[in-house]
C-alpha positions, 0 to 999 in steps of 0.5 A, a space after each residue: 126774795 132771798 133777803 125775806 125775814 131779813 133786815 137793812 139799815 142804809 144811811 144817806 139814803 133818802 136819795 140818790 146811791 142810798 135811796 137806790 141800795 134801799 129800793 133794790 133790797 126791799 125788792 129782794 124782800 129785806 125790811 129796810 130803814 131809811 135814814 137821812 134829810 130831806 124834805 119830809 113828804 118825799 121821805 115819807 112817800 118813799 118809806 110808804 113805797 119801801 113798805 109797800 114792796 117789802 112789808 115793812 120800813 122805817 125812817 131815822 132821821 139820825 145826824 151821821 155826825 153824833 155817835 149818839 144818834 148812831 146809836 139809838 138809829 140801830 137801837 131803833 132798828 133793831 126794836 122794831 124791825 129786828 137787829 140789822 142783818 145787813 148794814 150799809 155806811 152811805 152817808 156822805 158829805 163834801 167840800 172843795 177848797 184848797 187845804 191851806 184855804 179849808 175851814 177848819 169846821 168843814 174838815 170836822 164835818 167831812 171827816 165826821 160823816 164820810 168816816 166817824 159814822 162808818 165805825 159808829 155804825 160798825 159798832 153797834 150793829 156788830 153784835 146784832 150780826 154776831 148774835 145771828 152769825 150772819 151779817 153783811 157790812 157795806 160802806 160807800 167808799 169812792 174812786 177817791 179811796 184809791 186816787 185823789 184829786 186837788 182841793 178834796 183832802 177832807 174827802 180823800 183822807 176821809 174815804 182812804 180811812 173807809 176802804 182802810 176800816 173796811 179791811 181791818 174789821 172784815 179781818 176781825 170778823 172773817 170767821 163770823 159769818 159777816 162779811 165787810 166790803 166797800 163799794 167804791 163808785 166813780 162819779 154818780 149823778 147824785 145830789 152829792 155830786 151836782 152840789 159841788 159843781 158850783 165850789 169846783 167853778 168858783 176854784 177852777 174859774 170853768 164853766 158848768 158845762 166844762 166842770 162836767 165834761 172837763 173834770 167830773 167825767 175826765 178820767 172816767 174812760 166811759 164818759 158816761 156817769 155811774 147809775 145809783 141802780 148800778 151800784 145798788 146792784 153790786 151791794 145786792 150781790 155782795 149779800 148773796 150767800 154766793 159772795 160769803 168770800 168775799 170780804 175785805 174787798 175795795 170795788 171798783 164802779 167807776 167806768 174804768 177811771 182807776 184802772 187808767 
């Protein structure tokens, strides 16, 4: 339990790659606020579970795509559960359309919450962790900070700025205590990833057998997708006091696809 009397605030996290960060560091004893939509029994089972195993977690139902709400989240996190010791930036949105057909709104919106709510959420819990002189930022980035595929540019511009920020505010604080990396995964069998199976059919005209096995998994030399746990487990490693030096880092999970 070497994350006891510590606490964790995840975004995106009422499934998939967040719900799974959350349940490992509430099982190595950090207090934990969800945050997310969804419907509101299962969130409310999975917080009561959080709490069951940790002592204590909380539920924000804050929209990642209003500065404001970013805020008063870590105020609230902070009154309640303690200023956030370790922050993970996981909320993530997409849309597929070539850039020439891509509405205007839906590119807002990406950029918003996959990189917008990364520096709010940076921003206020920074002071939090300076205060204590120990931190640990996380953001969810993705093999597309590091490559880029067709019909993605919101997505791809979006996560390219998240392993960017990540760099320039691990610099900023690299004599603080705090460490700042980015954990980027290849394709996770997530609601996030199923949900674009249907865009990627209507773009490509493929079926969702050959979207599967054709696109999401054709460059991973694995074939095999990524696990939410297998990515929370590095996010657990990356707050060890073992990991104090490593900051600034791009990590890659992606069965070998920017390897190739």
């Amino acid at each position: 339990m070497f994350l006891a009397g510590k606490t964790a605030l995840v975004t995106g996290s009422t499934s998939g790659i967040g719900l799974a960060y959350a349940k490992a560091l509430a099982t190595v004893g950090a207090r934990v606020m969800i945050n997310g939509f969804g419907d509101a029994e299962a969130i409310e089972r999975e917080r009561a579970g959080l709490a069951a195993i940790s002592g204590d977690a909380l539920y924000s139902p804050a929209d990642m795509s209003k500065p404001d709400q970013i805020e008063a989240m870590v105020a609230d996190c902070a009154q309640h559960l303690g200023g956030p010791d370790i922050v993970i930036s996981n909320a993530g949105i997409q849309h597929v359309s070539p850039v020439d057909e891509f509405p205007v709104e839906k590119w807002d919106a990406v950029i918003a919450v996959n990189l917008s709510s990364t520096f709010h959420l940076m921003r206020a819990a920074i002071p939090h962790m300076k205060a204590k002189g120990w931190g640990r930022i996380i953001t969810t980035a993705s093999a597309h900070s590091l490559v880029a595929s067709p019909n993605k540019s919101a997505y791809v511009a979006a996560k390219h700025g998240v392993a960017g920020l990540t760099k320039s505010v691990a610099l900023e604080l690299a004599r603080t205590g705090i460490t700042v990396n980015c954990i980027s995964p290849g394709y996770v069998w997530t609601p996030l990833v199923e949900n674009q199976i249907p865009d990627t059919m209507r773009t490509r005209g493929l079926t969702r057998e050959q979207v599967i096995n054709d696109v999401l998994l054709a460059a991973q030399p694995t074939k095999q997708f990524v696990q939410p746990d297998q990515v929370a487990a590095l996010g657990v490693f990356l707050c060890r006091d073992e990991a104090a030096q490593i900051t600034g880092a791009n990590l890659s999970v992606d069965g070998g696809w920017t390897a190739a």
